[in-house]
N, C-alpha and C positions, 0 to 999 in steps of 0.2 A: 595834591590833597592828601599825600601820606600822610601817615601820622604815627609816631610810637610803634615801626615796625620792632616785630619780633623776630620771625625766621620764613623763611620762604623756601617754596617748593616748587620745582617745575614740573608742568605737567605733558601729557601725550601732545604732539604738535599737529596733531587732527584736528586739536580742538578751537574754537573760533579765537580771533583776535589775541593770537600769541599767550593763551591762557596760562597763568602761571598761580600761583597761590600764596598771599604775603601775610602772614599773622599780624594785626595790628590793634591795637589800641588808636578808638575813635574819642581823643581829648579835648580840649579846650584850642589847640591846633589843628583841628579837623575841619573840615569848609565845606558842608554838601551842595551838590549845585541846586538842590531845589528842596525845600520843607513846606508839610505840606501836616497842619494842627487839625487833629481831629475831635469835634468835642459835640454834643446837644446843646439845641437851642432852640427855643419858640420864637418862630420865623413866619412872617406873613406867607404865604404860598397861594396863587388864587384865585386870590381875594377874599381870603379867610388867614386863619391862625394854626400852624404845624407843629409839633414836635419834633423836628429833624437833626439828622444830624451831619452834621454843617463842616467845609473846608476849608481852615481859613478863613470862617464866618460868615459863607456864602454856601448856595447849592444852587447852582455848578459850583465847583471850588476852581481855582484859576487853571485858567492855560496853560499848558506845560509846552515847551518847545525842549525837542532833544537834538540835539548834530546828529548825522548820519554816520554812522564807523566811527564810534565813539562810544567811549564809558561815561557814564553817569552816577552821581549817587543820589538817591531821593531820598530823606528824612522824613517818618508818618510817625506825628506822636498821635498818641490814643490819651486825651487827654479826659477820656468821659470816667466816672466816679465808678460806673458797674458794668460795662461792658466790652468783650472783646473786641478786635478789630485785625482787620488785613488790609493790603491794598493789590490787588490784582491789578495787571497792566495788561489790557484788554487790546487781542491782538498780536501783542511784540510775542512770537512763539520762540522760543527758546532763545529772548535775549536776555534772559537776566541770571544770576546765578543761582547754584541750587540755593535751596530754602527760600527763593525768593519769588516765585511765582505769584505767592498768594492766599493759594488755597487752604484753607481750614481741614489738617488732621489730613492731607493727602501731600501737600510737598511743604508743609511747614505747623507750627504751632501760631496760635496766635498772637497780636499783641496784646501784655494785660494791662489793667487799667494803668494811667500812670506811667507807664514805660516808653519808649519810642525803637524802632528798626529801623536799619540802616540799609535799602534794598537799593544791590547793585544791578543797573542794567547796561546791555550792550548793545547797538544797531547798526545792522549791516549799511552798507552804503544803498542798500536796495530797499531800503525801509524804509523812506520815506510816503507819508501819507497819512491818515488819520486816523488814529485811535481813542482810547479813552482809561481813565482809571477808576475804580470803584474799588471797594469793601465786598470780601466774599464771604462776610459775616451773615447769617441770617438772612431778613429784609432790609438790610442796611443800605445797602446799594440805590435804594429808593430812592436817598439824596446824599450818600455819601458818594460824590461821584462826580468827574469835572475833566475837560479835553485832553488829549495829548499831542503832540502834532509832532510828527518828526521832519525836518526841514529838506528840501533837498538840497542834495550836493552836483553844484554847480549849475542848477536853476531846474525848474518843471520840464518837460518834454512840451507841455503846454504853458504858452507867454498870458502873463494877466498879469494886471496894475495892481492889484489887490485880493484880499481876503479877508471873508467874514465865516463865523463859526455859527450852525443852527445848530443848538445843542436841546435835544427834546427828553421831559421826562414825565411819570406821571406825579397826578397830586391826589393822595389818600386823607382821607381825616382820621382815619385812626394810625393811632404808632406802628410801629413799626413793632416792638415785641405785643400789642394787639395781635395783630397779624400772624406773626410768630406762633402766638398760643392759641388763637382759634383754628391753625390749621395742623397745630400736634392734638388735639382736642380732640376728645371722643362721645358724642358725634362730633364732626368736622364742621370748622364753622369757616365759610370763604371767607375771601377778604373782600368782594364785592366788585362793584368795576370804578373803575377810574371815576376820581370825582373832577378830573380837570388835566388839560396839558398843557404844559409850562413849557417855550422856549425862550430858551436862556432864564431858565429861573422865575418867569412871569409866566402870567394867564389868567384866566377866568372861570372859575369852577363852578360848575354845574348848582342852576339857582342864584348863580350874582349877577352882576350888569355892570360891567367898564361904563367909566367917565373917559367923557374927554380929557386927553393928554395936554400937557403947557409943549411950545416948542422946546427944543434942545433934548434934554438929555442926556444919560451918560451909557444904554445899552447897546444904544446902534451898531458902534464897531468892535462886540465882542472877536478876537482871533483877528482883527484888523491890523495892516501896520507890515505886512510881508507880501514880496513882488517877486513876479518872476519873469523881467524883460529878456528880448535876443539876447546872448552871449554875457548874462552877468556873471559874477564871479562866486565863487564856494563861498557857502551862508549872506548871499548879498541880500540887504535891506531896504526897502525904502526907509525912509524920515516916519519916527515913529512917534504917534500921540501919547499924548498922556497914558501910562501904564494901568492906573485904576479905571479907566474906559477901553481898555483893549486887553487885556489880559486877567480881567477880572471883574465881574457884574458887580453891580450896586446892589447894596438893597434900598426900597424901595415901600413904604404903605401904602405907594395909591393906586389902585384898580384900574388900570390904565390898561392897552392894548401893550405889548411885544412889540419891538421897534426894532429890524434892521435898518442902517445906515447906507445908502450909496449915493455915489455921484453918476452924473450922465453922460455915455460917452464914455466907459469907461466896459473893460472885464473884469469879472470876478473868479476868484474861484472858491467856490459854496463847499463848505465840507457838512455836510448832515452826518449827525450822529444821533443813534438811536438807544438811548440811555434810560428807555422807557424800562419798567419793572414788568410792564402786563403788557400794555398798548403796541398792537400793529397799528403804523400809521400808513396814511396816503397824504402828501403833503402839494399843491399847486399853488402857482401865485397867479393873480390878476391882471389877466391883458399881456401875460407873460411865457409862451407857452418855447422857450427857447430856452432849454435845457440839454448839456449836454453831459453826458457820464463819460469820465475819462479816469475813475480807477471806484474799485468794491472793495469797502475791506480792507486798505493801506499794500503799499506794498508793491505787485506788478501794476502797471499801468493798463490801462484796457485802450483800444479802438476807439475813436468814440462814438457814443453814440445817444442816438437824440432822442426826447420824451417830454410831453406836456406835464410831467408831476413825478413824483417818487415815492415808491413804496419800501415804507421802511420798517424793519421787524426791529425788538430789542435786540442791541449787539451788533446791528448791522451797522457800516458807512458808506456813504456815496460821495464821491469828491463829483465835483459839478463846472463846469465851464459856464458862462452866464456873464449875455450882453445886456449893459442896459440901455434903456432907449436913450436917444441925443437929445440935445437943447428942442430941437426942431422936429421931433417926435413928438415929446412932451406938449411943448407950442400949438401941434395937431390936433392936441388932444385937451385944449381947451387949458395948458399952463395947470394941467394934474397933477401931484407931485406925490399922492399917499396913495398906494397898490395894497390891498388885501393880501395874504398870506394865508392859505387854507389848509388847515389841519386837521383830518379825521380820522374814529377809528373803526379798525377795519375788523370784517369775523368776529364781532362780541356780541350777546346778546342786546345792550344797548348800546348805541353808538353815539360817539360823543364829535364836537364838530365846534372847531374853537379860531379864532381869529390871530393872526400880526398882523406888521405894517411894514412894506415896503417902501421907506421915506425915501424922496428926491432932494431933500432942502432942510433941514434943520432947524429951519423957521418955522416950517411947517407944522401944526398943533396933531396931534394924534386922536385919530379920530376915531370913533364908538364902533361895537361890531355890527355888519351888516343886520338888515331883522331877516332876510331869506339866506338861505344857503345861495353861494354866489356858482359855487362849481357843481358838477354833478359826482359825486360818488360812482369810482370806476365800477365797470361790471363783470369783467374778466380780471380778477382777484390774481388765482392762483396762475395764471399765463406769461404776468407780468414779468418782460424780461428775460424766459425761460430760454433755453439753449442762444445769448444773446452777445454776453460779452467776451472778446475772443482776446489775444494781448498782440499789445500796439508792436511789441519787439518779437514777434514769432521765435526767431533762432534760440534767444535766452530760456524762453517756455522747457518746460518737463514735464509735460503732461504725459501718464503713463498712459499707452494703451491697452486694448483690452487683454490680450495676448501676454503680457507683462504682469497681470494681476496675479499673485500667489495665495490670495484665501480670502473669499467673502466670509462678509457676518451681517446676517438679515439680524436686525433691532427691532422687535416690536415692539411700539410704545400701548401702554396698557393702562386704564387707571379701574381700581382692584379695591378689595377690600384686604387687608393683611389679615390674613388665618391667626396670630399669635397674636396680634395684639389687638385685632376689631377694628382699628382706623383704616380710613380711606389712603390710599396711597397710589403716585405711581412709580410706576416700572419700565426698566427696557430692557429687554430681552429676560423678563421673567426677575428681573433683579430690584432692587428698589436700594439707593443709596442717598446716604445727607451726613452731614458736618456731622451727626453722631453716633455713625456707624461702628467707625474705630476709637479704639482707648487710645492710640497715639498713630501719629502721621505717618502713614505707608512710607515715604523715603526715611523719615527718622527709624523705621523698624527695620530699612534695607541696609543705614551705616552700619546697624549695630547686629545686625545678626546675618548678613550678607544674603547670599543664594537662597537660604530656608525660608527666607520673606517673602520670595516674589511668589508669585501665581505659576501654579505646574500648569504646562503649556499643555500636555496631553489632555490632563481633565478638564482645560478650558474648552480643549477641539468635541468633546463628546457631552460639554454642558453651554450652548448656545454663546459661545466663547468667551463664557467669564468660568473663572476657578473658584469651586464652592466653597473652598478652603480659606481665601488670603480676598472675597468676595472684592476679583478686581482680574481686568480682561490683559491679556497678554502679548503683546505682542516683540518679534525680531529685528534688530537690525537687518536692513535690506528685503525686508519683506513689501510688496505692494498689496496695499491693502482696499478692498473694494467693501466700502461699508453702505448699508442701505437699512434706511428706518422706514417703517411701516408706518400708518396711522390707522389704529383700530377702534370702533367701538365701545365707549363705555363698558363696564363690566359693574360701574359702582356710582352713587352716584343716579344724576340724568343718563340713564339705560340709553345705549345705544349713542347715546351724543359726542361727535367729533370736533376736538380743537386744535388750532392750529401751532406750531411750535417752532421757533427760532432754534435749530441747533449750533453751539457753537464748541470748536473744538481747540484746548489750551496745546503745548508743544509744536507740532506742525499743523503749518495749513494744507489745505489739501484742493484737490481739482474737483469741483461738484460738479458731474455729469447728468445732472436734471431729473426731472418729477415729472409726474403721471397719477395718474386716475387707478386706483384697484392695486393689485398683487403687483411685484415687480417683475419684468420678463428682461434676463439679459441681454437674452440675442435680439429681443423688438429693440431696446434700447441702442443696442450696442449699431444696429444698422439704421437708425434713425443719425447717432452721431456721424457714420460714415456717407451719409446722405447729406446731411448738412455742411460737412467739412465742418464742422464743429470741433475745435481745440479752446479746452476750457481756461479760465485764471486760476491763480491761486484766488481760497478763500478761506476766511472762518468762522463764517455766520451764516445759512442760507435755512431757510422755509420748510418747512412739514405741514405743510397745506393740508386742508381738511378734506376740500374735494365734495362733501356731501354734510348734510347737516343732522343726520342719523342714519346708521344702517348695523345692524343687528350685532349684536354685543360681541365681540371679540374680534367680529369680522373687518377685511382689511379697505380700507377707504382710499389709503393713495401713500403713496412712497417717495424718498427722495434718496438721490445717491451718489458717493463720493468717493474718491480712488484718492488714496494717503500712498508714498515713499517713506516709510517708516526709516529714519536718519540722525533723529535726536533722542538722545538718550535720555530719560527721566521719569516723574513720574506726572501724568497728565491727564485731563478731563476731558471729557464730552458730558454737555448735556445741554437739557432745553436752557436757556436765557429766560424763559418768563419763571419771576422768584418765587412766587407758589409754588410751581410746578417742581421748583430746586426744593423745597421744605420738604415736599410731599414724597420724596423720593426721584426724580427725574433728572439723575446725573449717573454718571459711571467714571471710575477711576481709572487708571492704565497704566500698567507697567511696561516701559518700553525699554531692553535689552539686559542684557544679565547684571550680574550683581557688579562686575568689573570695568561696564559702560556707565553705570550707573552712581558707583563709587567716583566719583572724581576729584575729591579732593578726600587726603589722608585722613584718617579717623582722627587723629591725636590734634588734629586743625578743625573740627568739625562737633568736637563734644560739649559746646556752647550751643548748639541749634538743636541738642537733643531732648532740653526740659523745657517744659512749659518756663518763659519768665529768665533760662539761662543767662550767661553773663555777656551775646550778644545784643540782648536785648538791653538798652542804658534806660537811667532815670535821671534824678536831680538829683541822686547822691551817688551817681557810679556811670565812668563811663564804657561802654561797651569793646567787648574785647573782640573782634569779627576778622575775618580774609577776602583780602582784596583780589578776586577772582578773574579778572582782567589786567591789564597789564598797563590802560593806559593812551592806545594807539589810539592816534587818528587819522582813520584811513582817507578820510574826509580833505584834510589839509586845514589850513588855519580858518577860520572865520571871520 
């Protein structure tokens, strides 16, 4: 997929997949493995009418499958009349090349209208698992947002016949710049709760009522179409269906239920993903209580281990094991063929409770949502899962212990009023950051003025570990880092009211050593883990549980905590996943190693990614001039 190189540069051999640097010209000779059009459209969503904006002319926008130790190129054009756009690849922590993470004004500019980016990624062989992509634009991510799967190399650890994708999101009626402006607004105006949740793109929103479904279909085997028997061979397949029902939803006008697909007698493996904007869910199916979790998050495999339902925060994934019943189960059971699908949400002031269908037959008509709730609403919330999943390969594991750690930073999350400007906001750790904090993107200010850019590491140690200067937390290569976020009290706002929060962190994932009730106590924790034999996975998404549903305005309600090997060098995020919470301030940037780990590819190759609009960026009259960052390798072997 070269194209019109230019001149190339090798780089330090540290760095992953034989890194090197090719200046090229992306022409009429270029062939990305995957485009993916981004544009607005009024879209049924519900069982109403959205404003969204759309992939591909869906939301979900399609499945993306990536090989394992392999380069990629993904194509995002921003095809909308007036506004920005990114795509973040939610999860892959430091597989893609700089500028290409994502993020808005922290490791890149955005796309402008009109233009398209050429974002290269890379994934190790250990990367298989479930991910997702979205827009770190705004509220975009609403429904700019659709699977990613990276396949494994040379089959699962775990054997199944099949795969199906639960992709869940929410459904708002108002747009997305609504939303936008009434929470930069003075007074703050929420966005409200959920008016509905969609899997795979369907549902039923609050105040409609599903008809009955015709049989057939084309949602059932969204992510369908991938096996993982004994001893198959690198990227082996099953016999795959038609593409427009496996790798990309329909649309759809009619108010119908959500419809997974399976046969009987067969295994699955369920990857949920949790693509919600706001929504914690808990998700159970009917007469189905055989689930088993065998990876969080993409990436290390876990143990497995078994549960009647899953609870799932934005940003999270659970890959899932899952038998269904046989011909003569079914037969038992009076020739059933449609199983409920329960979905609800969890910690909001109202809670919303929405229906699928787990079809046996394809004949079968889809049927209306129950009139009771069928499951019970779990009552141990914040327990769920907690010091639970441990990894299936011990040896491989790097989980640091406690002794190994070289600097805590307690985060208190806070939501405040801001003294300068009177809006409501939050904070972590006293800070408050959003897409338009900076005049231009923290690493675009580190090619161009090197060392003077980052954050003084002294002032970060004496100001709750961010630098009040370069307003962005610091951290070294080879440092372990033990971070732990607090849940405090309203300050602004419902006085005293605690909500719960999805942390997810960009660059590396890290070992989450679990949550608690109140103030954090090291050493309680630290002998709790050593009592358990507890060795955690990687992750990069886990819970900031509330714990209590008021307790006095700044005071601390419940903590959660996580030990990072700081090892990649760049510039990268933490913050809450629910996108209010991201408008309103509830994100923090990071600078990770000095200006010379962080440099990686030459200036004089890199002064295209430094304007808004540069000449990496192409249009319809110009095609983009970029550096091919990887080299090509497939660690993976052929497919």
């Amino acid at each position: 997929m070269r194209a019109g190189t230019l001149s190339t540069f090798l780089l330090g051999t540290w760095l992953p997949a034989a890194v090197f640097a090719e200046l090229a010209v992306h022409d009429d000779s270029f062939t990305p493995d995957h485009v993916l059009r981004v544009t607005q459209a009024q879209v049924p969503t519900g069982c109403e009418s959205r404003q969204d904006i759309v992939v591909n002319g869906t939301s979900p926008g399609p499945a993306i499958h990536l090989l394992p130790g392999s380069t990629s190129w993904i194509r995002v054009y921003n095809d909308m009349g007036d506004q920005n756009l990114t795509m973040h690849w939610h999860g892959l922590a430091q597989r893609m090349a700089p500028f290409s993470d994502g993020t808005p004004q922290a490791a890149q500019w955005p796309i402008p209208p009109g233009h398209f980016f050429d974002y290269e990624i890379f994934t190790e062989v250990g990367d298989a698992g479930s991910y997702y992509y979205h827009s770190h634009v705004g509220m975009q991510a609403m429904s700019c947002t659709g699977p990613l799967i990276v396949d494994d190399c040379g089959g699962s650890p775990y054997h199944y016949d099949d795969e199906r994708i639960f992709f869940f999101e929410d459904s708002f009626l108002k747009t997305d710049q609504q939303m936008v402006d009434g929470l930069t607004s003075t007074p703050l105006v929420p966005t409200g709760e959920t008016h509905g949740i969609l899997l795979n793109g369907k549902g039923v929103a609050v105040g409609q009522t599903a008809t009955t479904g015709p049989p057939g279909g084309d949602r059932g085997f969204f992510g369908g179409g991938y096996s993982s028997p004994p001893g198959n061979a690198p990227g082996f397949r099953i016999g795959r269906r038609d593409t427009s029902t496996v790798d990309q939803v329909g649309g759809s006008d009619a108010c119908t239920l959500p419809v997974i697909d399976v046969d009987p007698g067969k295994t699955y493996r369920f990857r949920f993903v949790g693509a919600t904007g706001l929504s914690h869910l808990s998700v159970a199916l009917q007469d189905h209580t055989n689930l088993t979790i065998v990876q969080v998050d993409g990436g290390e495999y876990n143990a497995p281990v078994s549960t009647d339902h899953i609870q799932l925060g934005t940003g999270q994934r659970f890959d899932v094991m899952f038998k269904t019943k046989t011909m003569e189960d079914l037969a038992a059971d009076g020739n059933k063929t449609t199983f409920f699908i329960q979905f609800q949400t969890l910690d909001r002031p109202t809670n919303y409770v929405g229906y699928g269908v787990l079809r046996y037959s394809t004949s079968s008509p889809v049927p209306v949502s129950p009139s009771d709730q069928l499951i019970a609403t779990p009552t141990d919330i914040s327990g769920w899962m907690e010091y639970t999943f441990q990894p299936l390969y011990p040896d491989r594991n790097q989980a640091p212990t406690a002794a190994e750690v070289t600097r805590r930073i307690t985060i208190d999350a806070e939501m405040k009023i801001d003294d300068a400007s009177g809006r409501m906001v939050w904070e972590l750790a006293h800070l408050s950051w959003t897409e338009y904090t900076y005049q231009s993107p923290m690493l675009v200010d580190i090619y161009q003025r090197g060392q003077e850019a980052l954050p003084d590491y002294d002032a970060a140690m004496k100001n709750y570990g961010w630098d009040p200067k370069t307003l962005s937390f610091p951290a070294k290569i080879g440092e372990v880092l033990e971070i732990v976020f607090q849940n405090t009290g309203a300050q602004a706002g419902p006085i005293g009211s605690v909500e719960t929060h999805p942390f997810h962190a960009h660059g590396n994932h890290y070992y989450d050593i679990g949550s608690g009730e109140g103030q954090y106590d090291a050493d309680a924790n630290n002998a709790k883990l050593s009592s358990l034999g507890y060795t955690p996975v990687l992750r990069d998404t886990t819970m900031l549980y509330r714990y209590a549903d008021t307790v006095n305005p700044g005071a601390v309600a419940g903590w959660r905590a996580w030990r990072i090997r700081i090892k990649d060098a760049g510039v990268w995020m933490i913050h809450c996943h629910i996108l209010a919470h991201m408008m309103m301030g509830m994100q923090s940037v990071w600078a990770v190693g000095d200006a010379a780990d962080i440099q990686k590819i030459p200036t004089e190759l890199s002064a295209g990614y430094f304007t808004y609009g540069g000449n990496v960026y192409g249009n319809t009259t110009y095609h983009p001039s970029v550096y091919q960052y990887f080299n090509g390798t497939n660690k993976c072997g052929p497919a």
